[in-house]
Structure formats: C-alpha cells, structure tokens
C-alpha positions as CSV (number, residue, x, y, z in Angstrom):
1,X,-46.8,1.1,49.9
2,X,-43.5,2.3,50.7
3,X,-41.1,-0.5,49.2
4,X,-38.2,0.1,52.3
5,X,-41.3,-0.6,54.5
6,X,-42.4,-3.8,53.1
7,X,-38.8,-5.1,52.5
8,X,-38.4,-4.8,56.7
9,X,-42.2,-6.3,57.0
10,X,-41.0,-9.5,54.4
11,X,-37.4,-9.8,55.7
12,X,-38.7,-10.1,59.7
13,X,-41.2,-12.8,57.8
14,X,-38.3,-14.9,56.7
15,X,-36.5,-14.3,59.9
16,X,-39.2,-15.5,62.1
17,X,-39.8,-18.4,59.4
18,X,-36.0,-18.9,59.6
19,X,-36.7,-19.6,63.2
20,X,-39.2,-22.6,62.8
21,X,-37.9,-26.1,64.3
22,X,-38.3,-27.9,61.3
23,X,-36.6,-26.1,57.9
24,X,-36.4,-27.6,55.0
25,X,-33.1,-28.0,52.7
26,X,-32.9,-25.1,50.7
27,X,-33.2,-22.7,53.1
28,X,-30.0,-20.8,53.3
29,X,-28.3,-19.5,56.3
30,X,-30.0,-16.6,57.1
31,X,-28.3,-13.1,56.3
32,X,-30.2,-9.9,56.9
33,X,-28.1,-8.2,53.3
34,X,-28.9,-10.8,50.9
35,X,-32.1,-11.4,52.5
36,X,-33.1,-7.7,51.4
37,X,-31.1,-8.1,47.8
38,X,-33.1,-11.0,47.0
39,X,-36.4,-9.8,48.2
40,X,-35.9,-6.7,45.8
41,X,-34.2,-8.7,43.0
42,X,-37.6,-11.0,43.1
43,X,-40.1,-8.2,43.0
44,X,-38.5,-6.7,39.9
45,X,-39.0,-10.0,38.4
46,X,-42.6,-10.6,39.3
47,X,-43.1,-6.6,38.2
48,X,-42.1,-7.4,35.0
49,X,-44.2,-10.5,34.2
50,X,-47.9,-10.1,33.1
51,X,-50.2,-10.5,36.0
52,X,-53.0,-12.4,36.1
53,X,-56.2,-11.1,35.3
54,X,-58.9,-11.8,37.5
55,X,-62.2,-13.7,36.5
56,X,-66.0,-14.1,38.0
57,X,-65.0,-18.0,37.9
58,X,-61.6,-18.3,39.5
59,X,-61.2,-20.1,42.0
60,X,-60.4,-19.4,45.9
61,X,-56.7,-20.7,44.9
62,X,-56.3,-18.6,42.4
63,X,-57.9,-15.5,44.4
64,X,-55.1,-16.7,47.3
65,X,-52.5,-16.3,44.6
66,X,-52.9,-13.0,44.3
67,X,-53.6,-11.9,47.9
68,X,-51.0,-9.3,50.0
69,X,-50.3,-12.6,51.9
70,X,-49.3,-15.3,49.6
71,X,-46.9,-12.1,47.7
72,X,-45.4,-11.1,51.2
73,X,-45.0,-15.1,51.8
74,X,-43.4,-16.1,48.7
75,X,-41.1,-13.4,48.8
76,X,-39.8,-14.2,52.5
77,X,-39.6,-17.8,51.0
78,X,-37.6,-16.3,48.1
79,X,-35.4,-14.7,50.8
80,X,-34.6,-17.6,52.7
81,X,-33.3,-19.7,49.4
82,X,-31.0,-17.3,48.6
83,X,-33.7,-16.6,45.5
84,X,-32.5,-20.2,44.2
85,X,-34.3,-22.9,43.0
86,X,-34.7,-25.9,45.3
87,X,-33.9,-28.7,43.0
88,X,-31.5,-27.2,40.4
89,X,-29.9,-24.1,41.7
90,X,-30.9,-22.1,39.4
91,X,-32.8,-18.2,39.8
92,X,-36.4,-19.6,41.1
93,X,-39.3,-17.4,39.3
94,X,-42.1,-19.2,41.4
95,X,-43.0,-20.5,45.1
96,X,-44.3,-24.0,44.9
97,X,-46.5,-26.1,46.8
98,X,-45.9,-29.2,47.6
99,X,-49.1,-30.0,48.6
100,X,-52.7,-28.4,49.0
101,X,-53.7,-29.0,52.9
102,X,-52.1,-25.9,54.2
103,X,-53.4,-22.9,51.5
104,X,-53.1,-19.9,53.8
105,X,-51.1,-21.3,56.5
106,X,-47.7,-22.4,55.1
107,X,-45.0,-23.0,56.5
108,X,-41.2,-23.4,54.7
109,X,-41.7,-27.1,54.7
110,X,-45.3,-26.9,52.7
111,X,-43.5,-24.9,49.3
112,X,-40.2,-24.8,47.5
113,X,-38.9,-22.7,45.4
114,X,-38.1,-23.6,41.9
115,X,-37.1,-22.0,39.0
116,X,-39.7,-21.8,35.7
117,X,-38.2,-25.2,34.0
118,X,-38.8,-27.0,37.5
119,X,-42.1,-25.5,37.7
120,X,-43.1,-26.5,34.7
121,X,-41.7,-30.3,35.4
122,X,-43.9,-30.5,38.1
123,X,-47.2,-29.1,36.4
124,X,-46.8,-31.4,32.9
125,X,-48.8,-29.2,30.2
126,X,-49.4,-26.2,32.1
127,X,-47.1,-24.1,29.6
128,X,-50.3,-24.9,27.1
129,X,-52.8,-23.2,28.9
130,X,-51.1,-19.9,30.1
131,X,-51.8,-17.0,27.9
132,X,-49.9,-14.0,27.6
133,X,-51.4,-11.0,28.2
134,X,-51.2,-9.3,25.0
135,X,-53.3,-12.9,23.5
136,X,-55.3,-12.3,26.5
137,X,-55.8,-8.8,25.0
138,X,-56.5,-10.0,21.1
139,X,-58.7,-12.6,22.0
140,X,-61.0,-10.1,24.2
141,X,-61.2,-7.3,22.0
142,X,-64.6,-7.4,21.1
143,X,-65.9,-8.5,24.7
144,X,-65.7,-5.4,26.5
C-alpha cells in the first residue's frame, strides 16, 4: 500500500481518537505535522525489527498482533504520544495494554505507550523467551 495513503488513513485514526471524551495522560496536543513525523518515524522502527513468525499454535492474541488493525492502531496511538513513552519519556518501541477485556476494540485509555525498558518492566522475564530471528533461523534448520 501506498505509504502517503496510509499515513492520512492512521493520522484521521488518531484524530478521531484525539476526539474521544475521555483521553488519557500521555496523549499530546494534537498536531496534524508531528502527527505524520511520528507515524513514519515508528514504521521505520518496527520495519527494522524482526517480525514475528507465525505458528499453527499461536494464539488469537498473537494473530491480533499482527493484524492491519492493531498496526494501523498502535501507530495512531504512537501519533498521539508524541511517539513517547508514557511513564519515562523516552522513544516508545511498543503499544501496551493495560488490560485484556477490550482486544480489538481499544480505545486510548485501554494501552500506553512505553518504551522497550518499560515494556519489559511490566512483562518480568519476557526478554528470556524472545528469540531473534537469525536463532529462530539456526534452531529450525533442519525442520523444513
């Protein structure tokens, strides 16, 4: 897809999230240039990380994850936070929930943003069980 196109489709996403009654604290003011600036900044980033290879047992989450909706989300999210992190100020690498009851239909106040260290605060010993890519790789070799 046409990146100028979906920067207009995710920006009018963070407007009209922008708009809700009830916004949490780290959402910015909202501004229409660093609304775009952040939205491309944040897909370079995710481009450049590994992505996650899809299994026969993952689950419906993890499927979500990596569904045009929870990217086009997490991005307007990413746009209305400036593309900081909600607790430290940092750069935020990843769109949080804060809870599980609203998978699909989020709203600003289900998710914050938060930069990797954050992230990681909140999920204690989830840096042990990622796997690079090129691991991923070694370990599968002889699988195919």
């Amino acid at each position: 897809m046409n990146d100028n196109r979906a920067d207009v489709r995710i920006v009018a996403l963070a407007k009209c999230l922008a708009k809700r009654p009830r916004t949490p604290a780290w959402v910015m003011p909202y501004d229409l240039t660093a609304a775009v600036l952040t939205v491309r900044r944040y897909r370079v980033r995710k481009a450049a990380e590994p992505t996650m290879w899809q299994r026969e047992n993952d689950s419906d989450y993890q499927r979500y994850l990596r569904s045009r909706d929870w990217y086009d989300f997490s991005l307007a999210i990413m746009a209305l936070a400036g593309g900081t992190c909600g607790q430290c100020g940092e750069p935020a690498d990843d769109v949080h929930h804060l809870h599980y009851r609203t998978i699909g239909n989020e709203s600003p106040c289900d998710v914050i943003p938060l930069c990797r260290s954050c992230h990681m605060e909140q999920h204690p010993g989830w840096e042990k069980i990622r796997i690079s890519r090129d691991v991923w790789q070694i370990i599968n070799r002889g699988r195919a």
